[in-house]
N, C-alpha and C positions, 0 to 999 in steps of 0.2 A: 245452717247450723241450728240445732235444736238445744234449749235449754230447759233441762227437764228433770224433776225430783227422781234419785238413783232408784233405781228396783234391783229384786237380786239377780236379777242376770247380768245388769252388770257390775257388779263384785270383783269378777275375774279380772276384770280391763282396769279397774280402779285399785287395785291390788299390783298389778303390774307396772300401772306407774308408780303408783308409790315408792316397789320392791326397786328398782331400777336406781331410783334416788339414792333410798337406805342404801344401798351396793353400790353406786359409783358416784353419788351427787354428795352436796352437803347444807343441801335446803334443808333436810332432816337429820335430828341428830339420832336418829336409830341408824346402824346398823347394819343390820335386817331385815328384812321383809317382814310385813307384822300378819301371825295368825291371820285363815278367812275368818276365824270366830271374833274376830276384835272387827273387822268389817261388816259382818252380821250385826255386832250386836249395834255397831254404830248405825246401822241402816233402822234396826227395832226401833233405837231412841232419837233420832236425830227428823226434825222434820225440816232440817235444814242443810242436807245431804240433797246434791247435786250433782249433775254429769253435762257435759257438754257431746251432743253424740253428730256426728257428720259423717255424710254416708254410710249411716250405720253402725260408726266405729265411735267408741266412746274416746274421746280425744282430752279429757278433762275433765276435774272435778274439783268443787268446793263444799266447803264446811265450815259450820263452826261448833264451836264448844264453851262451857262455861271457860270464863278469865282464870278463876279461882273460886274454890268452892264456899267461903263464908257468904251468907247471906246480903251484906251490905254491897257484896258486887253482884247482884241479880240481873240489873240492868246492863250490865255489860259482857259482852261476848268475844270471844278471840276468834279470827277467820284463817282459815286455809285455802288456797287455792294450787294446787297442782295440773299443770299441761306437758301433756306427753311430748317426746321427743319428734322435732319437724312439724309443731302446730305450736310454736314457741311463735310468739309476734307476729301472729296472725288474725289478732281479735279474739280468742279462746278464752282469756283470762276473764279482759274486759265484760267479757259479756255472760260471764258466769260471775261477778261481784256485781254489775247491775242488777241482776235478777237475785241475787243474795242478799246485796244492802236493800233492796223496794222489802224483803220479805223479813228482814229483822227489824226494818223500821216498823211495819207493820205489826209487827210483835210486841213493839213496843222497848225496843233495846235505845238505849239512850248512847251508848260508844261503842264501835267495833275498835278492839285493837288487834294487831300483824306484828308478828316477828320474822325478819328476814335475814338469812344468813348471810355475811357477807364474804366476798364480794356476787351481786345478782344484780348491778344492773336494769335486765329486764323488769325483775320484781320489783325494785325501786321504780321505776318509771309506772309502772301498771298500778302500784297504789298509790303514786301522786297524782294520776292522773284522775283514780276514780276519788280525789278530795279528800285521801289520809293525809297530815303531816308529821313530820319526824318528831318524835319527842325525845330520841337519846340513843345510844351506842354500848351497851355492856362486849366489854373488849376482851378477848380469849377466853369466852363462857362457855364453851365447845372446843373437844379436839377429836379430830376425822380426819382420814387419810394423811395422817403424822404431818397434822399441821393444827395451829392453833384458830379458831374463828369467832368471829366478832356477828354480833349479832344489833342490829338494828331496831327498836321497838316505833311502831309509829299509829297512828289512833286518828278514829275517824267520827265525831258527834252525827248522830242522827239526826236528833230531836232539838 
């Protein structure tokens, strides 16, 4: 498996997982599948836009993005990580937040935090393991697929 900065060819692949989610999952509170243009433009600005590709096939990707936009949170970043269907618990994740936290640290980011919808299991396991801890639970802050869901917040010190 290769871990490697997204290009736009693959756009298409990281758009399909995503789209997948929006429509049947509930990791995401979209929806919808979002524009290729919000893909684009997150590839122009993101030098922390990632794909995990095996056999050629982009199988996963991670990101991050500001926490919130006032200045006093500069230093802090929120992460995404998405793995496509049947490359679930296969090391995918893992190994796109190794290579994501070495490059935020290097950036200089003092906290990653993750929001994980619950219930995700897998996602819980995969940021405990890469050394986030929970810091708290906001309970029915999303509703999808006519159910109420609870969201997890958990934060990982770099520095």
């Amino acid at each position: 498996m290769d871990i490697r900065r997204a290009l736009p060819a693959d756009l298409d692949a990281v758009s399909a997982i995503y789209g997948r989610e929006a429509l049947e999952g509930h990791a995401t509170f979209d929806v919808e599948p979002r524009p290729m243009a919000v893909w684009q433009e997150k590839l122009a600005g993101d030098d922390h836009f990632l794909v995990a590709e095996h056999d050629g096939e982009v199988v996963g990707y991670a990101t991050s993005g500001p926490y919130r936009p006032k200045p006093a949170y500069g230093r802090t970043r929120e992460s995404t990580v998405y793995v496509a269907p049947g490359h679930q618990g296969l090391g995918v994740g893992r190994a796109l937040y190794d290579v994501l936290l070495a490059a935020l640290a290097d950036d200089g980011v003092h906290l990653v935090v993750a929001a994980v919808a619950l219930p995700n299991p897998g996602s819980l396991a995969l940021h405990r393991a890469c050394g986030f801890e929970e810091v708290g639970t906001m309970r029915e802050v999303g509703r999808k697929h006519d159910r109420w869901i609870d969201v997890m917040w958990l934060q990982r010190v770099l520095d």
